[in-house]
N, C-alpha and C positions, 0 to 999 in steps of 0.2 A: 440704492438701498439693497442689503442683501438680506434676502427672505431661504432662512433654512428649514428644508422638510425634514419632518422625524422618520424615521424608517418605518412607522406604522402607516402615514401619508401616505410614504415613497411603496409602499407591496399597495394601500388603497388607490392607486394612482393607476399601478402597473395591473390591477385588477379592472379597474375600470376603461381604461385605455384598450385592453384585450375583448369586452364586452362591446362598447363602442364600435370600434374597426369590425366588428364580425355582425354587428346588428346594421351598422350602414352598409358593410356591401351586401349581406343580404336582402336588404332594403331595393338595391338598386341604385343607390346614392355615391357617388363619384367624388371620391379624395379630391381636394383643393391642392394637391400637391405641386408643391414648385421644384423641394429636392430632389429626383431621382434618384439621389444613393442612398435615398432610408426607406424602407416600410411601412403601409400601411400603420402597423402597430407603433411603430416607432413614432411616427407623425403625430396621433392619436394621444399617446405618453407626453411627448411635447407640449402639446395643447389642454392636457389635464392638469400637470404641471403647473404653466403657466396659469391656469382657471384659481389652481390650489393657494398660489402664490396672490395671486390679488385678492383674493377671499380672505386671506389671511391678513392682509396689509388695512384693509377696509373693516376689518371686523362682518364680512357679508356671510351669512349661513347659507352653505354652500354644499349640493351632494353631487359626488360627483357619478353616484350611481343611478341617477337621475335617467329614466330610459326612454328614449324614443330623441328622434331627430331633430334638433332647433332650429329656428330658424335665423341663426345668425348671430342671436343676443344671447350669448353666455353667461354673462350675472347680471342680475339686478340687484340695482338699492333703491328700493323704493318704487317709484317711475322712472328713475333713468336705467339707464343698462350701460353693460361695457363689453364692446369688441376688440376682444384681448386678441393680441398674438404673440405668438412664444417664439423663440431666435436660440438656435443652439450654437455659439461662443467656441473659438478653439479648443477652449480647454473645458470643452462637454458638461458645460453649466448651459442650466440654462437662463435666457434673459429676454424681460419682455418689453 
C-alpha cells in the first residue's frame, strides 16, 4: 500500500522530527540507531513519517507534536498500540 503525505505533513513531520531529536538528547536519551550514515534528525523524520503514515491508513488521531518521551508505543487505537518502524528503500521512500 502506498500512503502519500501532502507537503503540509511532509514540513509537520520535518518540524517535529527537529523538536524530537533535540528534546531526546537533551533528555539524555540514546538514538536506537542502527544506520550510521544518517542523523539523529534524519532517524527521527523517518520514524515520524512512518507514525504519519499508519495514522493515516487506520484513521488513528495522531500528533505528532506530541512532547516528552514514550515509551515504545507510538499509536494507539483504543487499548492496543502499535510498534511501527520505518525502512528507508533505495529509492528514499519510505516504507514500514
Amino acid at each position: 500500500m502506498l500512503v502519500k503525505l501532502s507537503e503540509k505533513e511532509i514540513s509537520n513531520c520535518k518540524q517535529a522530527a527537529t523538536l524530537r531529536w533535540q528534546l531526546a538528547r537533551a533528555s539524555g536519551v540514546a538514538n536506537q540507531r542502527r544506520d550510521k550514515s544518517r542523523n539523529d534528525n534524519d532517524l527521527d523524520l523517518l520514524g515520524i513519517k512512518a507514525e504519519v503514515c499508519v495514522a493515516k491508513i487506520f484513521e488513528i488521531d495522531h500528533n505528532p507534536f506530541q512532547l516528552g518521551i514514550d515509551s515504545g508505543k507510538d499509536l494507539w487505537l483504543g487499548d492496543y498500540f502499535n510498534r511501527r518502524k520505518g525502512y528507508l528503500l533505495p529509492n528514499r521512500k519510505t516504507a514500514i
